[in-house]
N, C-alpha and C positions, 0 to 999 in steps of 0.2 A: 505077132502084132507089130505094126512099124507105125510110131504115133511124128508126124510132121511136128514140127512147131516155129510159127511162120508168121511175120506182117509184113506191113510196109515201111513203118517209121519205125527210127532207131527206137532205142531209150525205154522198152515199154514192158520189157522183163523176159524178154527171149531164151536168152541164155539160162537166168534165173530159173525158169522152169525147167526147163529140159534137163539142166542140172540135176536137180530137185524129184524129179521125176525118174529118174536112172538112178539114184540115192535111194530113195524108197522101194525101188523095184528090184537093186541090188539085196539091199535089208531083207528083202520078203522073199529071198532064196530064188529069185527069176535068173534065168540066162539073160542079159542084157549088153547090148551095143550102144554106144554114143554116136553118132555120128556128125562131125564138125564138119560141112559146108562154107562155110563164114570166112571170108578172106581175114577178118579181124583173129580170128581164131579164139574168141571169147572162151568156149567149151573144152578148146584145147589148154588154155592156159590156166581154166582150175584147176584138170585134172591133172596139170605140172604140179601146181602148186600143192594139190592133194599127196601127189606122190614123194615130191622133196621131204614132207612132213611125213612118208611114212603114212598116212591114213589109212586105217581098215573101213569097210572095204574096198577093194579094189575095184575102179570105174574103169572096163573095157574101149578105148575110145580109138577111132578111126577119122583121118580124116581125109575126106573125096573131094574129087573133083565139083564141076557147077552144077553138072548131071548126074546123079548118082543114080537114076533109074535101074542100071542094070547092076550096080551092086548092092540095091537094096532085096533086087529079085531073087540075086544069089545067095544071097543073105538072109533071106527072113525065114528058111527053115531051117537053119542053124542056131538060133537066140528064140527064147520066148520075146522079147519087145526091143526092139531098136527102135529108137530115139534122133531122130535127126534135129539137129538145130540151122536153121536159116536163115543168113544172115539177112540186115536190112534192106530192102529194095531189090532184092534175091527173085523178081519173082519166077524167070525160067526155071532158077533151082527148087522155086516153091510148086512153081506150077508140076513139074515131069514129075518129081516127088509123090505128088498129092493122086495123080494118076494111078499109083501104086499104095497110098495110104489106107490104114484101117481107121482114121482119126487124124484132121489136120487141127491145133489149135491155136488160134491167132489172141493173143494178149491184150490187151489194151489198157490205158489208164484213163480215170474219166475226163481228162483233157478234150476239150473238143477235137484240135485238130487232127490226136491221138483217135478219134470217134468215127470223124470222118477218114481217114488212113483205112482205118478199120472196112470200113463202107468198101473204099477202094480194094482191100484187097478179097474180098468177097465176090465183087463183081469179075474180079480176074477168075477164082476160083470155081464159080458156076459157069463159066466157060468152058473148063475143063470136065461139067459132069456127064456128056456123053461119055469121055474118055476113059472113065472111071468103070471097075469093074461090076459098080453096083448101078452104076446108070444117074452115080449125084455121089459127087466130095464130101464125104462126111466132118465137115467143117462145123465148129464152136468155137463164139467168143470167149475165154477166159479174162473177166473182171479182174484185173490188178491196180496197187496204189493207190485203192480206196482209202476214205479217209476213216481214221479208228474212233472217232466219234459217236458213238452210238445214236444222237439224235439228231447226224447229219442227213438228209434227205438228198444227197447225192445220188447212191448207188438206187435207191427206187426209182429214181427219177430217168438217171441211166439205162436201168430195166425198163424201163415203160418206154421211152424215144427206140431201142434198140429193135423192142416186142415189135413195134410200127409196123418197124422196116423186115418183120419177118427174119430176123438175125435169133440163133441158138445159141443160147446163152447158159455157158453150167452153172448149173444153182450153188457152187461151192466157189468162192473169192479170196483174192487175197489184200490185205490192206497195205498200206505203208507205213513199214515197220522199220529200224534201226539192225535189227538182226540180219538184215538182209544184207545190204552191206558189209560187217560183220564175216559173217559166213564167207562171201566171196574171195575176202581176203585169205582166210583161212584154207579155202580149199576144202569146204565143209556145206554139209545142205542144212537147213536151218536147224532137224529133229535131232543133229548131229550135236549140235552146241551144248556145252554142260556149264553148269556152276552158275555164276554172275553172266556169263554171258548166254544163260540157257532165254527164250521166249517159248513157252509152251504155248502162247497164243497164236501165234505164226507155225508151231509145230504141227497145232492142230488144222489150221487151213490148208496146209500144203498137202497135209495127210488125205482130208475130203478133196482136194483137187484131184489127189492119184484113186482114191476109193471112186469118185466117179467117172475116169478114164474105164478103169475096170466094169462099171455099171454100162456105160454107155457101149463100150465095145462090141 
């Protein structure tokens, strides 16, 4: 399975998931690839700092050219899930990618212009669904940096403008949490944290993020 994960505007938790997502699917006994696209090298630079620390377990990571098309070809019956991360404004490297994806997911926070980014890279996206082997990019928005307020009307409201516009939206979110940061520093995904610095509420969202990767696949 090779899950994209891909927008347009920086800042929106790109990296954070993909992370996050090869963390959990390492955990759950999968063959797993990372793969860093990103001239920043965001995904390469946790899993440095994962390694320097010695962290169990070990995150597989690779990092490709802007086109990785054909090493994702070569690659995907060798790993159960490769994991690309994309950087921002990437879209050649999102788009040739997504051609070859089983699951691209674009992040978002409910910032507007983070909403509309989103818009935008949708519509790049459904350009490519001739070229896709299923005849349509299986593209989802993933809701992040919602607020943890329980009777904030944010994320409804989000959902109902997105519903409009006919955009797929997974039912599992994540809010904006302090662990999250936290974690990157470390070279850690969030279910990894122990002690004082454990959130098992962020552990639990990232978990239903990767449970519905798997549902929707």
């Amino acid at each position: 399975m090779i899950i994209v994960v891909g927008a347009e505007k920086g800042g929106v938790g790109k990296t954070a998931l993909a992370t996050n997502l090869a963390a959990l699917a390492v955990a759950d006994n999968l063959e797993v690839l990372l793969l860093d696209t990103d001239t920043n090298g965001s995904s390469s630079a946790w899993v440095r700092i994962r390694n320097e620390g010695k962290v169990e377990p070990n995150i597989p990571l690779l990092t490709v050219s802007e086109n990785p098309q054909n090493e994702l070809k070569q690659l995907a019956s060798k790993y159960d899930l490769i994991i690309v991360d994309v950087g921002a404004n990437s879209y050649s490297t999102m788009l040739n990618s997504a051609k070859v994806a089983d699951m691209v997911l674009v992040p978002t926070g409910p910032d507007q212009m983070e909403v509309e980014s989103t818009f935008n890279t949708f519509e790049e996206l459904r350009q490519m669904d001739a070229k896709h082997k299923n005849g349509r990019v299986p593209a989802f928005v993933v809701l992040n940096q919602l607020p943890t307020n329980a009777k904030s009307k944010e994320e409804s409201a989000l959902r109902e403008y997105l519903a409009e516009s006919e955009l797929p939206v997974f039912d599992a979110a994540l809010r904006y949490r302090s662990v999250w940061r936290n974690s990157r520093r470390a070279g850690l995904a969030v279910h990894e944290l122990k002690g004082r610095e454990a959130d098992p509420k962020a552990a639990a969202e990232m978990r239903a993020i990767f449970a519905e990767t798997e549902q929707r696949a």
